[in-house]
C-alpha positions, 0 to 999 in steps of 0.5 A, a space after each residue: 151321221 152318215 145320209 142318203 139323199 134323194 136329188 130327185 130327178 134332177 130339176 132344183 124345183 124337185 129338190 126336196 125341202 128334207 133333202 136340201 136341209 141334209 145337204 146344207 148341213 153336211 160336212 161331206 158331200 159324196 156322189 157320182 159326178 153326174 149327179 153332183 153336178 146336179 146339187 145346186 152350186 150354193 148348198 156345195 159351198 165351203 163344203 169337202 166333195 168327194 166324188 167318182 166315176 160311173 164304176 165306183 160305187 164301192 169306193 165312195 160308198 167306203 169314203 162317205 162312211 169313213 167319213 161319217 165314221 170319224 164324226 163328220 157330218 157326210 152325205 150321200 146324194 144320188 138321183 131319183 130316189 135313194 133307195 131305188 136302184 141307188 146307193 143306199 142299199 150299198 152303204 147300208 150293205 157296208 155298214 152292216 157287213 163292217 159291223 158299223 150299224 151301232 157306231 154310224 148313225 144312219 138315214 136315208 131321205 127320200 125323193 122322186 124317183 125317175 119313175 115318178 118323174 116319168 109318169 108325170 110327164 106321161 100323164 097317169 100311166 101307173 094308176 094301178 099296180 106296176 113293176 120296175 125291171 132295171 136292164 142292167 145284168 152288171 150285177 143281175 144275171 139277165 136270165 133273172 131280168 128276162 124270167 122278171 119281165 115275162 112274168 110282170 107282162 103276164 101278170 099285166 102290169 104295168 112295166 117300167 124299165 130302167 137303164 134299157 140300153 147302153 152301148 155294151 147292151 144294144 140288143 137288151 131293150 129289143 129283147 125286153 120288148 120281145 118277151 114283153 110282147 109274148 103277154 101284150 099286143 103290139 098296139 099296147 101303149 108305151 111312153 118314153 122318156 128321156 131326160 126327164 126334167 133336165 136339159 134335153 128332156 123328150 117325152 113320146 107316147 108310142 106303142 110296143 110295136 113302133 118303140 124306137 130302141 136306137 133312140 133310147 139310152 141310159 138317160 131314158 125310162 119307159 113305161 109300158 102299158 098293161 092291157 087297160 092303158 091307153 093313149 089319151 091326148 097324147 098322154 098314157 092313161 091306165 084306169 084305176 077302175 072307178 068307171 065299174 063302180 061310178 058313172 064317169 062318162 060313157 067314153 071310159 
């Protein structure tokens, strides 16, 4: 059996009933060291782990399903969720193009996912409909990243972007912003946050035109507004719109 699991964001409180029974009963726990730091030290005990860099993602994809392959119980752990710029579209990419999908059971349990956990902490910025743009081009060209995004701000949803900025992609946040402005206005409404429920965790409620891209990195998700959010409390409201179908206050 060979299974993907969601850590959540990477508080223990976040963790998943289904996602710590899947660890607990493994043989074989496979990830990116980053996050299997984030497993709590107790479900790793007596257990094989197998783990790489940020880069090698093929690699211990290839070692999970090895593993499961000679019967052993593995699992996959990633954070957020797994399915969600995770490892479970790789390994069942493997999978398939291996001709293994008949021989290696496989699963994947679900998480929270850093836009989950983001907008939690933001307040309720993705009540009606959203997009997800990841910043990375290590595997999508940017001119695709930048037609997605200049679309989903035209089409007013709500954004959320992940890995925004790296020290080899410095400039890619301002331009997403950029071409994010040509649909919104600069008052439009942004959170960002970083390290959401983990060490070091900051929330900011800002607008698009007063982001602070040098204080974003890898560990940092935004969230920008569609044309109905706005700033409430501190917090980023996007209205579902009941206030056009009930009476629910004459300040809505």
């Amino acid at each position: 059996m060979l299974t993907a699991v969601s850590l959540g964001p990477g508080d223990e409180s976040l963790l998943t009933p289904a996602a710590r029974e899947a660890i607990a009963a493994a043989e074989v726990v496979a990830g990116y060291k980053g996050y299997i730091d984030l497993v709590p030290p107790a479900l790793l005990e007596g257990k094989e782990v197998v783990s790489t860099g940020m880069m090698g993602e093929v690699e211990r994809a290839r070692a999970a399903i090895e593993s499961a392959r000679l019967g052993r119980r593995t699992v996959m752990v990633c954070s957020g969720d797994a399915g969600i710029y995770a490892m479970a579209g790789l390994l069942l990419e493997i999978l398939d193009a291996e001709g293994l999908l008949e021989s290696v059971p496989f699963e994947v349990v679900p998480g929270v996912a850093a836009f989950n956990a983001v907008a939690a902490l933001l307040g309720a910025p993705l009540m009606h409909d959203f997009a997800s743009v990841s910043l990375s081009d290590l595997l999508t060209p940017w001119e695709v990243i930048e037609k997605r995004l200049r679309l989903a701000a035209e089409a007013d949803f709500v954004i959320a972007i992940y890995n925004p900025r790296s020290k080899k992609r410095d400039n890619h946040l301002r331009r997403a912003l950029d071409v994010i402005g040509e649909s919104r206005t600069p008052e439009t409404p942004v959170g960002v946050v970083g390290r959401a429920y983990r060490p070091g965790q900051s929330v900011c409620a800002t607008t698009l035109g007063a982001v602070d891209v040098a204080g974003v990195d890898m560990q940092t998700v935004l969230v920008v507004g569609n044309s109905a959010t706005r700033i409430v409390g501190g917090r980023l409201l996007t209205p579902r719109g009941y206030h056009r179908k009930y009476n629910i206050g004459n300040n809505v």
